[in-house]
Structure formats: C-alpha cells, structure tokens
N, CA and C of each residue as an Amber inpcrd file, in Angstrom:
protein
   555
  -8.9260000 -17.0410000 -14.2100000  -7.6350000 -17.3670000 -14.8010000
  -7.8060000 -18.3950000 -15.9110000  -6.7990000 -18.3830000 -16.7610000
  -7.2030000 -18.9840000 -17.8370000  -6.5450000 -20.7370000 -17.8420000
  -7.4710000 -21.7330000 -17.7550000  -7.1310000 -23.1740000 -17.1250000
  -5.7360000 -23.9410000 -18.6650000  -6.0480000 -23.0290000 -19.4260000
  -4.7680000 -23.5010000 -20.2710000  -3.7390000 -23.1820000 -20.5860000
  -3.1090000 -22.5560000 -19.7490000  -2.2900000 -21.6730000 -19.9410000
  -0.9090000 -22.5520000 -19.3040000   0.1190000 -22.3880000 -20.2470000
   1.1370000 -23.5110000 -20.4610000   2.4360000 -22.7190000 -19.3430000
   2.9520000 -21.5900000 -20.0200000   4.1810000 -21.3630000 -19.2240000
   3.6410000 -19.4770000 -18.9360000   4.2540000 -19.1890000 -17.9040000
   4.2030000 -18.0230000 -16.6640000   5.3800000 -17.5830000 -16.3890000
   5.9410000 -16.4050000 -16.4700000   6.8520000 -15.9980000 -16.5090000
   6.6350000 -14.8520000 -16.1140000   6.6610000 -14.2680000 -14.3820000
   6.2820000 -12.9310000 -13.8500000   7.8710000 -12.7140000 -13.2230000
   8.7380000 -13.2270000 -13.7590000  10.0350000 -12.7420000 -12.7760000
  10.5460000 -11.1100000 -13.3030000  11.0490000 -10.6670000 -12.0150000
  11.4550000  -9.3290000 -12.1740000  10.4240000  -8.1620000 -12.5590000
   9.1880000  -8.7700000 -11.5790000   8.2300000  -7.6340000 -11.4650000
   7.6730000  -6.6220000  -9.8170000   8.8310000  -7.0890000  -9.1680000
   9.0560000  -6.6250000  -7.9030000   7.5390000  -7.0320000  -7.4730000
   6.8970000  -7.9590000  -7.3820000   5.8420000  -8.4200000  -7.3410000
   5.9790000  -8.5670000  -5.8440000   5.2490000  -8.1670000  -4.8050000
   5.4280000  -8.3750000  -3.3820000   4.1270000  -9.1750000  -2.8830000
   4.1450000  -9.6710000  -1.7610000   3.0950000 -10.4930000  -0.8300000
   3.9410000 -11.9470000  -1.2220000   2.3500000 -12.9660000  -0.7910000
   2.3340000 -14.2260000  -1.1580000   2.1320000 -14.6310000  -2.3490000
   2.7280000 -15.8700000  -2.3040000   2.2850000 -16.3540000  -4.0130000
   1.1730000 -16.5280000  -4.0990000  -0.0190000 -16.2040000  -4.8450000
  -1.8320000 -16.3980000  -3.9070000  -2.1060000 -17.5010000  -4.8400000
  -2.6440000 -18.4970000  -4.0510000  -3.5320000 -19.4390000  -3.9380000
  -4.1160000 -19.9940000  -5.5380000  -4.5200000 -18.7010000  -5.9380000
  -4.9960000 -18.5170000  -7.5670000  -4.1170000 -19.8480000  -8.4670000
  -2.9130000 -19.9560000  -8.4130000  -1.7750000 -20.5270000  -9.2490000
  -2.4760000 -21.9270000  -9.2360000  -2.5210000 -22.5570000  -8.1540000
  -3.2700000 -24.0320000  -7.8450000  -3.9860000 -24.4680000  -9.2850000
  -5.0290000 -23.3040000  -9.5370000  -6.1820000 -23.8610000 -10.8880000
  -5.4040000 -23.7440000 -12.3190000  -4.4370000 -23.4790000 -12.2040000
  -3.4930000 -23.6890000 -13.8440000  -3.0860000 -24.9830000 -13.8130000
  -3.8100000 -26.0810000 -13.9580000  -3.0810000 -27.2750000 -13.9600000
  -2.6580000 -27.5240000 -15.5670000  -2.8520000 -26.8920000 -16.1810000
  -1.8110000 -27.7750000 -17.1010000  -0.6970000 -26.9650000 -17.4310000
  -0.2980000 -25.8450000 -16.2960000   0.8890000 -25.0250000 -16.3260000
   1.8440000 -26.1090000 -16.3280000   3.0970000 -25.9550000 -17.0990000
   4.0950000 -26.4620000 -17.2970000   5.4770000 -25.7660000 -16.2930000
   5.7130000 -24.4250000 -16.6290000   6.5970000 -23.8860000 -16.4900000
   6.3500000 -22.7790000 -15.4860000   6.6590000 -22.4420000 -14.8420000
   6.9240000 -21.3570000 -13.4990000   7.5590000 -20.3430000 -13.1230000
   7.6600000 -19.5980000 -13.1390000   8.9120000 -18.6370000 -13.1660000
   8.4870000 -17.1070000 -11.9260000   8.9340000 -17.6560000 -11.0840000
   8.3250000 -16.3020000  -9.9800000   9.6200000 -15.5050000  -9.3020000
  10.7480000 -16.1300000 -10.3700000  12.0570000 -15.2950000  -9.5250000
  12.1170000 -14.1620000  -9.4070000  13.2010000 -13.0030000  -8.5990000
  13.3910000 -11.9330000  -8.6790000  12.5790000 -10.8660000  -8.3670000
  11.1940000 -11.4940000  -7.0480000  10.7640000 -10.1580000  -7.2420000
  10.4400000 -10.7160000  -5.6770000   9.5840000  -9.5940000  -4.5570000
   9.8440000  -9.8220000  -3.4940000   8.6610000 -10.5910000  -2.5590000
   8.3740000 -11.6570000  -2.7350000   7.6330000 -13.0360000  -2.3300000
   7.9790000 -12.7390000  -1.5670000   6.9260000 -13.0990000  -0.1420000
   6.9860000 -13.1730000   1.3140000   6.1140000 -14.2040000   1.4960000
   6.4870000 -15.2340000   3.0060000   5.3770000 -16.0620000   3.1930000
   6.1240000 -17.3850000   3.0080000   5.1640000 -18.6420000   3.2860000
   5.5350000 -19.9960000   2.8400000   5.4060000 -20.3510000   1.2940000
   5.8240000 -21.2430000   0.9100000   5.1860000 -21.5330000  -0.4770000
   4.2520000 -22.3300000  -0.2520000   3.2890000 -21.9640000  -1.1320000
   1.6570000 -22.4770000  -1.1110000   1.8740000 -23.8370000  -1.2740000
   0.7410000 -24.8440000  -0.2000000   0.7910000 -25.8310000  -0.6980000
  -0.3540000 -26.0930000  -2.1240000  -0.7150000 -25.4850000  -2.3400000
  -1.5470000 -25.7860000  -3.7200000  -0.3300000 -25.7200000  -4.9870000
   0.9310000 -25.4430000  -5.0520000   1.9330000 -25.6320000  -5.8650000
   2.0180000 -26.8370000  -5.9720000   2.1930000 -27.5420000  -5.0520000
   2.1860000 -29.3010000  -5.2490000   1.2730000 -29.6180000  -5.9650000
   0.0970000 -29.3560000  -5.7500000  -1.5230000 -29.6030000  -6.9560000
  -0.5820000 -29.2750000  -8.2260000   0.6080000 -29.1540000  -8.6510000
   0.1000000 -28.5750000  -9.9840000   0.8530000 -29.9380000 -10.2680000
   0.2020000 -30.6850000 -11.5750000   0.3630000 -32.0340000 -12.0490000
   1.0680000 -31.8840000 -12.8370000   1.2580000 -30.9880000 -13.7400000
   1.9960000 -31.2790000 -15.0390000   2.8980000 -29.9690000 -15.2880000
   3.2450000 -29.5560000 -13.9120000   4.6710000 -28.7900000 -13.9230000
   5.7560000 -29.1050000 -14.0080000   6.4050000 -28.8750000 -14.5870000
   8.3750000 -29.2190000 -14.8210000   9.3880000 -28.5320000 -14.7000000
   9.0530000 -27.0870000 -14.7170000  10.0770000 -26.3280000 -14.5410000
   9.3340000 -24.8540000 -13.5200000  10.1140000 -25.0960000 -12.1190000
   9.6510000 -23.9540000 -11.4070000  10.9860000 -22.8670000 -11.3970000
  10.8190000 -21.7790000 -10.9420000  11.6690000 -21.1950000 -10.3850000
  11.4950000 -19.8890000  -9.5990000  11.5040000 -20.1560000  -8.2100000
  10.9420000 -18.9080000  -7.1390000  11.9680000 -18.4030000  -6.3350000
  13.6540000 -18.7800000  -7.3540000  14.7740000 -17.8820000  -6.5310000
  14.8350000 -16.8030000  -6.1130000  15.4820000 -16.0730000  -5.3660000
  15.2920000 -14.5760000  -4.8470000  14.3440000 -13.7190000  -5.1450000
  13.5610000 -14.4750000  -3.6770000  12.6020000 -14.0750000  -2.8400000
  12.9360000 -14.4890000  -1.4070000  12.0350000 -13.6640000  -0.6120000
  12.0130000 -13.7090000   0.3600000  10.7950000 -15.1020000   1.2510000
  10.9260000 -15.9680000   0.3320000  10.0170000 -17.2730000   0.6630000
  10.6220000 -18.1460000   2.1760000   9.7180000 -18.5500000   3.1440000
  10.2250000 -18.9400000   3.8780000   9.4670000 -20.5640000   4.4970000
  10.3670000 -21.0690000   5.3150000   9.5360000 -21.8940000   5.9490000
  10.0480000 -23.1800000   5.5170000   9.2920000 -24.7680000   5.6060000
   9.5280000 -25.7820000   5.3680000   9.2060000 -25.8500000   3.6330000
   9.3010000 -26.5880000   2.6270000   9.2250000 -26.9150000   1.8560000
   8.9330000 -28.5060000   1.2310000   9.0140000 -29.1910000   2.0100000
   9.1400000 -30.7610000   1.5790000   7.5290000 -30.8370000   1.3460000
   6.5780000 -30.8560000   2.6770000   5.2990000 -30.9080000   1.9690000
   4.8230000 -30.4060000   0.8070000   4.7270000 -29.6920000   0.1990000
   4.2650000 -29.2210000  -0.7860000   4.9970000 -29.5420000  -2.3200000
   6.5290000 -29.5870000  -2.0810000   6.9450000 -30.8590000  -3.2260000
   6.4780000 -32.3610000  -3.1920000   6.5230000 -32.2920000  -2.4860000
   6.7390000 -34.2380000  -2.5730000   5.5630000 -34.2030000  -3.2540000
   4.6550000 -33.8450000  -3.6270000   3.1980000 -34.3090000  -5.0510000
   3.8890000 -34.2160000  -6.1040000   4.7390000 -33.0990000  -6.2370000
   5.1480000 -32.5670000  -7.5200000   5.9380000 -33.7170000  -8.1860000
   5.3680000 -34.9160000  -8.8920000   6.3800000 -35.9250000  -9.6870000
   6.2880000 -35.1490000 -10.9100000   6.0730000 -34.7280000 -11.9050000
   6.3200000 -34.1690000 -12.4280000   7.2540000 -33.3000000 -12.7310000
   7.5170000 -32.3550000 -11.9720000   8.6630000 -31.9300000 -11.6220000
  10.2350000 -32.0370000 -12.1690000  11.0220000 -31.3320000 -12.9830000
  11.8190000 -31.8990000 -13.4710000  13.6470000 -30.9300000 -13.4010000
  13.0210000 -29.7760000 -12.9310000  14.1560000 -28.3320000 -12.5770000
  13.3220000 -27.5660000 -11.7480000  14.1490000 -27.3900000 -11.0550000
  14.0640000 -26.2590000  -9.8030000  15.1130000 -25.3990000  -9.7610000
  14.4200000 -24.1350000  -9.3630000  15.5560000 -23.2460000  -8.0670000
  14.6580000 -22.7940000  -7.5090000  15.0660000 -22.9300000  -6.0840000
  14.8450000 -22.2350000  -4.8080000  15.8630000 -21.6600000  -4.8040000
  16.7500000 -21.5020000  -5.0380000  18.1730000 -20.6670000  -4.1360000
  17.5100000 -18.9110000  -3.6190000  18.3210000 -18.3920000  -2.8230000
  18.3550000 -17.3300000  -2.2040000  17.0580000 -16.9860000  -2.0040000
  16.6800000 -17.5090000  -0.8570000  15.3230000 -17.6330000  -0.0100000
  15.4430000 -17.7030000   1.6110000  14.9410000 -17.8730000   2.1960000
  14.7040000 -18.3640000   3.4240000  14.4150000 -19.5030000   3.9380000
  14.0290000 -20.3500000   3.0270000  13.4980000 -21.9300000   3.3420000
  14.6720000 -22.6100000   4.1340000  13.7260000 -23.7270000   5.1120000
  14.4020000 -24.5210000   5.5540000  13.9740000 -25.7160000   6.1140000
  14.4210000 -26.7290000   6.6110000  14.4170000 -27.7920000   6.8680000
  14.5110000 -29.1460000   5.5020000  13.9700000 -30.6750000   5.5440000
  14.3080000 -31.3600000   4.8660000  13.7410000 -30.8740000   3.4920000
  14.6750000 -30.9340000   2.1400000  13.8160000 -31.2160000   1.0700000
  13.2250000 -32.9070000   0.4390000  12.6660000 -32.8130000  -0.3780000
  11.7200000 -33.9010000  -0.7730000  12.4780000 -34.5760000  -1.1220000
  12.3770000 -36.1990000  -1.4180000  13.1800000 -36.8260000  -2.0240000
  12.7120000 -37.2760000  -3.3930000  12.6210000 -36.1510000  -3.9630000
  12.3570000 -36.3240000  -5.4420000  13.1820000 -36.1810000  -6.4050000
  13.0520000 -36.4150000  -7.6620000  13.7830000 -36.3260000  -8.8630000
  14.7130000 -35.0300000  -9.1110000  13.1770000 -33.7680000  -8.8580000
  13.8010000 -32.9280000  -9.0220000  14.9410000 -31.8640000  -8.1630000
  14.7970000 -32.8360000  -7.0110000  15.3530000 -32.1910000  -6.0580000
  16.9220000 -32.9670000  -5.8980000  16.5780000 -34.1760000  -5.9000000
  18.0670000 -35.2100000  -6.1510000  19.1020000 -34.7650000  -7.3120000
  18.4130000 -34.4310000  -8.4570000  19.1850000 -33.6370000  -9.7480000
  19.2360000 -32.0360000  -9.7740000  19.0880000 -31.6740000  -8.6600000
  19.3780000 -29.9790000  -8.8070000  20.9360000 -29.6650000  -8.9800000
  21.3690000 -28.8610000  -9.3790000  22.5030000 -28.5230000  -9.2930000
  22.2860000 -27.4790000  -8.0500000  23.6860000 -27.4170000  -7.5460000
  24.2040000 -26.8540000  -5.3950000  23.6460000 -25.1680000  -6.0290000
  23.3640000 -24.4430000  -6.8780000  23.4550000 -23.4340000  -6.9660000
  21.4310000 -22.7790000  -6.8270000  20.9230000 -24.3620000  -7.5500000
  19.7040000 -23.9330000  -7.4060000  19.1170000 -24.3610000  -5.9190000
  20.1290000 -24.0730000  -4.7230000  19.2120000 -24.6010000  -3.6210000
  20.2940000 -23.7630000  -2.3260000  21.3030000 -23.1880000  -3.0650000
  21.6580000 -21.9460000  -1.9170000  21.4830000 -21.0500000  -1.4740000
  22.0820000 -20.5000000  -0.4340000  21.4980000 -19.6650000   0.0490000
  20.2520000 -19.2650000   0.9560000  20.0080000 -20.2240000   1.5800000
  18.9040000 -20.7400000   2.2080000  19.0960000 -20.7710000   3.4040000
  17.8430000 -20.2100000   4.7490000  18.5970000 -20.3040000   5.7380000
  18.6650000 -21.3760000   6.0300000  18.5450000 -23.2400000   5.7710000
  19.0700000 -24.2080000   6.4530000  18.2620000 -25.5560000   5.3980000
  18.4650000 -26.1600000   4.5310000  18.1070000 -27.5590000   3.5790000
  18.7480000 -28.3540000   4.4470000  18.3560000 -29.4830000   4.4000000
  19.0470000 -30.3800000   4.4940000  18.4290000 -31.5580000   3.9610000
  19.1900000 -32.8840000   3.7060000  18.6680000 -33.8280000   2.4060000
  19.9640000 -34.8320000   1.7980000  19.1710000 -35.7180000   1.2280000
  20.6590000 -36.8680000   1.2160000  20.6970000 -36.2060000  -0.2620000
  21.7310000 -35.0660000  -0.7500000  22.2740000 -34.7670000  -1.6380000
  23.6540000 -34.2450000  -1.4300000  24.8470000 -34.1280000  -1.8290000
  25.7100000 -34.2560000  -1.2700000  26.1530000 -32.6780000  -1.3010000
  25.0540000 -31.7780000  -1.8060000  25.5570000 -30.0230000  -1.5960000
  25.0030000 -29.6850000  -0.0340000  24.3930000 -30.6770000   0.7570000
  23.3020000 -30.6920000   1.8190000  23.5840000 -31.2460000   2.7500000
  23.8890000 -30.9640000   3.9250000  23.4400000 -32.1650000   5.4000000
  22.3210000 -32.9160000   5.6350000  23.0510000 -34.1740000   5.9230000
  22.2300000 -34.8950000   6.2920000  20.8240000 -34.2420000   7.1700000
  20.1290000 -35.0280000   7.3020000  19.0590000 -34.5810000   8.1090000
  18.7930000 -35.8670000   9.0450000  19.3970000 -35.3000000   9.8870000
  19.1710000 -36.6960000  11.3240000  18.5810000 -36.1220000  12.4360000
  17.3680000 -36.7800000  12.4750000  16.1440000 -36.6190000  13.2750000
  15.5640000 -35.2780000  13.4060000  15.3850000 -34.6600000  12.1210000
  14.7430000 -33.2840000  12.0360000  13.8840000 -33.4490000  13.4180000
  14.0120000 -31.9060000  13.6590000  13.3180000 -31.4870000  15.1070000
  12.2250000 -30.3710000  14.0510000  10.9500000 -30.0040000  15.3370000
  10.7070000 -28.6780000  14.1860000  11.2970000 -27.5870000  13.6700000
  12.2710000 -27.5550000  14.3490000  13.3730000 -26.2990000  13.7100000
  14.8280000 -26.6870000  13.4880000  15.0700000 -27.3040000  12.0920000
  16.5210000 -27.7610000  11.9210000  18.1750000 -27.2610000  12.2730000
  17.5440000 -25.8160000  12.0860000  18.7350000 -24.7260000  12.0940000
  18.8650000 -25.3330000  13.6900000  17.8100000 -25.1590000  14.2540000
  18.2260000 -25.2810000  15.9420000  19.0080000 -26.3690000  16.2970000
  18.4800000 -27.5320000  15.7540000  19.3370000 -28.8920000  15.9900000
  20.7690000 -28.7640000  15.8630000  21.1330000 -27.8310000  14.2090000
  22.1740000 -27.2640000  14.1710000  23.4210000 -27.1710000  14.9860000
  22.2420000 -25.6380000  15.5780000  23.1390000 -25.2530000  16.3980000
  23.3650000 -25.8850000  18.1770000  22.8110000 -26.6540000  18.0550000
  22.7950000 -27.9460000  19.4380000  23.9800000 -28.3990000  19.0730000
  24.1770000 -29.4380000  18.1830000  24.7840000 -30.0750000  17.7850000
  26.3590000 -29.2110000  17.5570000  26.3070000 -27.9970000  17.2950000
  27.8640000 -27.5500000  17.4220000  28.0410000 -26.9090000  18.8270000
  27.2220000 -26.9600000  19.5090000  27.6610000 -26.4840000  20.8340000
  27.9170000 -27.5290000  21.8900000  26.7450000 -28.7220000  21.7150000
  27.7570000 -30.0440000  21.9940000  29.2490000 -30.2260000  21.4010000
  29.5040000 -30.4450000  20.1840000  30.8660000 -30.0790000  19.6350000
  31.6930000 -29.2490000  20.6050000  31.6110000 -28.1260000  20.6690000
  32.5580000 -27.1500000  21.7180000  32.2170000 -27.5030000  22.9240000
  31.5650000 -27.7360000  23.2960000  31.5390000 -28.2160000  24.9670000
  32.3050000 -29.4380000  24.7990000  32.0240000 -30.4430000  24.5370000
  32.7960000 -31.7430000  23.9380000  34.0290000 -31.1890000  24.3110000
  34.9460000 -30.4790000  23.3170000  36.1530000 -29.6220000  23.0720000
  36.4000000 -29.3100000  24.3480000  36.0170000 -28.2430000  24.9230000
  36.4770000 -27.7310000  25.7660000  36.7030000 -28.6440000  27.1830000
  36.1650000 -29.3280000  27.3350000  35.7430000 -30.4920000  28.4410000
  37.5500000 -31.3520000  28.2800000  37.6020000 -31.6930000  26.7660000
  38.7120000 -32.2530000  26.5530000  39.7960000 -31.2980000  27.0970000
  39.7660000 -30.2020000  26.3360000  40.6320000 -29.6900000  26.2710000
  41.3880000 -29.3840000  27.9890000  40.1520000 -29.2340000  28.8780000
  40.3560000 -29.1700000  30.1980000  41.4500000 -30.6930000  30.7850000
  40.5670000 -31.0980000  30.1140000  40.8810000 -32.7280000  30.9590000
  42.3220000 -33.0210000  30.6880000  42.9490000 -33.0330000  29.1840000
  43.9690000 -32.7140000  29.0720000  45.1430000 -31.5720000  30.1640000
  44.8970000 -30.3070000  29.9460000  45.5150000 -29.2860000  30.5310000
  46.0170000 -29.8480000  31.9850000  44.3670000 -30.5570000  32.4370000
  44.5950000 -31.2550000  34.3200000  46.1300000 -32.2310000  34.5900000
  45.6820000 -33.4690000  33.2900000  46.1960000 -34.2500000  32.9980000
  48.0500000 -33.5690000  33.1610000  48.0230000 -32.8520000  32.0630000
  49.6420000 -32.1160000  31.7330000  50.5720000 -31.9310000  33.2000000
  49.3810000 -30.6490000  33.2390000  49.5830000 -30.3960000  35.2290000
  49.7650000 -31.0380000  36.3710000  49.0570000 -32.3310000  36.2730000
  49.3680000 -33.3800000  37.1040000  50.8800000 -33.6210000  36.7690000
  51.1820000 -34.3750000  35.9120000  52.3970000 -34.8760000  35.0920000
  53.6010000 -34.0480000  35.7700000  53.2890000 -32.8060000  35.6850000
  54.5570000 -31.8940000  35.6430000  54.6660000 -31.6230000  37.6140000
  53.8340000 -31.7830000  38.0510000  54.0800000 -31.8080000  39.6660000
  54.2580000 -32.7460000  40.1040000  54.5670000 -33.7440000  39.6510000
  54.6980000 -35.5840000  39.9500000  56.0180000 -35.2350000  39.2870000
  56.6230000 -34.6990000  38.6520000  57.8610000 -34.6360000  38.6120000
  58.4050000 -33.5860000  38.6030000  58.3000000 -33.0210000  39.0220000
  58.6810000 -31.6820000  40.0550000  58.8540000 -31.9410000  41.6000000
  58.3330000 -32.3200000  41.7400000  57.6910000 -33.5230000  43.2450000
  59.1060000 -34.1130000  43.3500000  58.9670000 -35.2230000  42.3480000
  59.8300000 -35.5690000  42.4200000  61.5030000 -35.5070000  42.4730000
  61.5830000 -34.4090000  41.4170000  62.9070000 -34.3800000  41.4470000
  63.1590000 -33.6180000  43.0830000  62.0670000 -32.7540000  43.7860000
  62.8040000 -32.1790000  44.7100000  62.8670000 -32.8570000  45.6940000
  62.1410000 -34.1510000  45.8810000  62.4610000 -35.0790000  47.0400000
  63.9470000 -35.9450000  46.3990000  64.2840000 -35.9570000  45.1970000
  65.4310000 -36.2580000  45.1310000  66.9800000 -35.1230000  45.6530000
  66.3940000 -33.8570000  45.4730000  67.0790000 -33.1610000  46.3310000
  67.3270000 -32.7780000  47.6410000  66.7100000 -33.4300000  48.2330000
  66.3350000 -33.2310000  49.5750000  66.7950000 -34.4790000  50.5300000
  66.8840000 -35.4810000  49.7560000  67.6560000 -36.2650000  50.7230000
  69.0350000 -36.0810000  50.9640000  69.4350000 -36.7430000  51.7010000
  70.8030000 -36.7030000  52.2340000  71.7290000 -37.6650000  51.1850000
  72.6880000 -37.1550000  50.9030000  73.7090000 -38.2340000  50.5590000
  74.7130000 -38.6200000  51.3070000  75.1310000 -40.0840000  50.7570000
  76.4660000 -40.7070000  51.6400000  77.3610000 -39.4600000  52.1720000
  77.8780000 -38.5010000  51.5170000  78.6930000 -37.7060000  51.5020000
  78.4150000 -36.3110000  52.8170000  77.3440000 -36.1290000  52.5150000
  76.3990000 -35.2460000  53.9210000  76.6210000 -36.0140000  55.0580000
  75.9170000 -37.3790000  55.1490000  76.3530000 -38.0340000  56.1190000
  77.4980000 -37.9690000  56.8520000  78.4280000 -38.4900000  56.1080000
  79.9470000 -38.2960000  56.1130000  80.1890000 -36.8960000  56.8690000
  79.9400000 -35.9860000  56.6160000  80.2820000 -34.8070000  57.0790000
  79.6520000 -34.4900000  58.0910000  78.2810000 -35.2510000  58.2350000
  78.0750000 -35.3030000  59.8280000  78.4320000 -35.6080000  60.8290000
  78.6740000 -36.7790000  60.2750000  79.4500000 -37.7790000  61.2300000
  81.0710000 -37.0890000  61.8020000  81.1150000 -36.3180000  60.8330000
  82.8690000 -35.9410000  61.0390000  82.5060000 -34.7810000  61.8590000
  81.4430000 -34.2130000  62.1620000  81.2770000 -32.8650000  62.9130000
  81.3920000 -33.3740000  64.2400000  80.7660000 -34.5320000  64.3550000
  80.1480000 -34.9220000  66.1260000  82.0720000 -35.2470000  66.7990000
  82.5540000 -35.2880000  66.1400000  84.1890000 -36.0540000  66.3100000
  84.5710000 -34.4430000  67.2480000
C-alpha cells in the first residue's frame, strides 16, 4: 500500500467483510471514507494508529461492538460519523466525538457519553444495552410495587368506611329503644 496516500474514499462499493488491518500503515492518511457499503466485525483497533487522520466516516455498515478503545488515540481526529451501525457502549471523550453533530452517531444499537444526544453512562457493565434494560425494569417493578401499594392503601380506606358507616347503622337509636320499651308494657 502506498505510505502516502492522503485521502480514501471506497464508500458505496458494497465492499463486504472487515475493515482489514492493511489501513493501520497509511499513516499520513488524512481522510476516511468507508460509508455505505457492508462492513461486518469490530472496528480495527489499528484505526486509532492512524496519527494524522481528521475526517473518518464508516456510517452504514454493519460495524459492531465497543468503540471507545480504538478512538481515544485518535487526537487528531476532527469529524466523524458512525451513525447507522451496530456499535455500542461508551464513546471516547474526545474532540471529535464531543463536537459531532446527533446525526453522525445514530442509529446505533446503544452510545452512551456525556454529550447531550447520549445517556449518560453510569457504571458501564460489559454490556450497556443490558444495564439498560435492568434499569427500566427496575423502573416498572418500582411502578408496579407502587402502584399495588397504593390500590391496598385505597381499599383499606374504603372498608374503614364502609365499616364504618354500617356500624353506624346498626346501632340502636333513642327512638328503637323507645319502642322497645313500649312493647314490654
């Protein structure tokens, strides 16, 4: 491969597999362009090796997996898209990732990252999506637990005075009395 070679532009060549390894030795590639065709696999960490890249873009593909290792070298780095991929868990806290615009990073099965198109990421587990979905099923259990406790609550309420009013019917009044008393005569 040729070590001087500035900008790469293979998008929309239905190009399938992995991104191979090869890319690593273009270091004074600048520019990137692997969108639109059908990438499978993680993204290589030899992408991070590349020093004097600035503009990637490996949107729609089928790329999967974590991503933060293999950015976080990339200072250089200056535009991205990932969008419509598979990647997931935290992204890097880099430049280029802090200044993306929400469009170059959707579609993904799960980012997360202190950018505000993104969830937080509190205490990534190895599988974020999973934490996810922990975390909303605590939510509905939460819910429902309430929602019970309430309903009990209501129910109580309404037989405590139900209760009540019928022991108010049930006693005797002066007037019953009275008419007892007038029977025994």
């Amino acid at each position: 491969m040729c070590r001087y070679l500035l900008n790469l532009n293979l998008s929309k060549n239905n190009i399938g597999g992995h991104i191979p390894s090869e890319i690593g030795s273009l270091q004074s590639l600048q520019y990137l362009d692997l969108s639109w065709n059908l990438l499978t696999g993680e993204v290589p960490k030899v992408l991070g090796g590349l020093r004097s890249l600035e503009t990637l873009n490996i949107s729609h593909n089928k790329l999967n997996g974590s991503i933060k290792s293999t950015f976080e070298l990339m200072q250089s780095l200056i535009s991205l898209d990932i969008s419509y991929n598979q990647l997931e868990g935290p992204i890097p806290d880099t430049k280029a990732f802090r200044e993306a615009p929400v469009a170059a990073l959707k579609n993904n099965k799960w980012l997360c990252g202190n950018i505000i198109a993104l969830d937080k990421c509190p205490g990534i587990q190895s599988d974020g999506r999973k934490q996810q979905q922990h975390r909303k099923l605590f939510i509905l259990i939460l819910f429902s637990l309430l929602g019970v406790l309430v309903l009990l609550y209501v129910s109580a309420l309404i037989m405590y005075y139900l209760r009540r009013a019928w022991n108010m019917k049930a006693k005797p009044t002066i007037e019953d009395t009275n008419l007892f008393t007038n029977m025994e005569l």
